[in-house]
N, C-alpha and C positions, 0 to 999 in steps of 0.2 A: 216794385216788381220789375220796371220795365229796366230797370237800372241794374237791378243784378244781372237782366237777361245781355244785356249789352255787356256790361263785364265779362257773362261764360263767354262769349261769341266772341272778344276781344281779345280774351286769354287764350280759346282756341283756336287761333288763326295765331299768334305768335307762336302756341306750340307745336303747332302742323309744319308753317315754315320754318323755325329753330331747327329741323329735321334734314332740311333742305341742302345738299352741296351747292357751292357754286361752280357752275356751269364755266370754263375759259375757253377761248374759240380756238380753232386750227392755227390760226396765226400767231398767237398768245404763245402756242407749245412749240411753235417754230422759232420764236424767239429768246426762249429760255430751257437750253437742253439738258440742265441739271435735272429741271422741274420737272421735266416730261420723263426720265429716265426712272424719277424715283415711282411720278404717277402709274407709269407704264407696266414698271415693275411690279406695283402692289395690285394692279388691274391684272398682269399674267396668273400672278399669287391667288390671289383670292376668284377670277371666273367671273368678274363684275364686268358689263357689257352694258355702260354708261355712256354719256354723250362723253365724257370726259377721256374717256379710256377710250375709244372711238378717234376723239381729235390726238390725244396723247398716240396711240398706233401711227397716227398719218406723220406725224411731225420725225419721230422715231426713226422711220422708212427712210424719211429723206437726210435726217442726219445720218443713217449707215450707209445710205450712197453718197452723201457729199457735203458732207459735215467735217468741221475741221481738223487736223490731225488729233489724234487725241480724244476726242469730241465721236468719234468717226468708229474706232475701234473699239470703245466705250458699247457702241449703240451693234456695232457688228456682231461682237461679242454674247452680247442678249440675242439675239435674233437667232446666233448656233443654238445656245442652250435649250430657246424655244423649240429648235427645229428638234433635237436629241430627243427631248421630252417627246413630245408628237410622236416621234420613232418608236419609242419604247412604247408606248401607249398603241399603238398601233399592230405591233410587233407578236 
């Protein structure tokens, strides 16, 4: 009996956490701005208000102020659209 018990408890806690995102820090998303762009993106898309989408914002910000060519108008770019959207939503 005690054995099966340890089994559910065992199975339940891989399938609680299998659930789980990982979490990547602020610095993480400063240093990979493809990753953060697409992160970012499906965080404006979907309204998710994660730790990830939280760090992916901050990193974002700073590649549209000083992110490299390219890299820079990538991220400026997203930032109108978001602002339009707002607009019209407000409007």
């Amino acid at each position: 009996m005690s054995r099966s018990l340890l089994t559910l408890f065992v199975a339940s806690g891989v399938i609680a956490l299998s659930g789980c995102k990982e979490t990547k820090s602020e610095a993480w998303y400063k240093q990979h701005p493809d990753e953060t762009y697409t992160v970012y993106t499906k965080c404006l898309k979907d309204g998710e208000a994660s730790d990830n989408c939280e760090f992916a914002h901050r990193a974002a910000i700073m590649y549209a102020q000083i992110g490299k060519p390219g890299i820079k108008e990538k991220f400026e770019a997203l930032f109108q659209l978001e602002a339009k959207k707002i607009k019209s939503v407000t409007e």
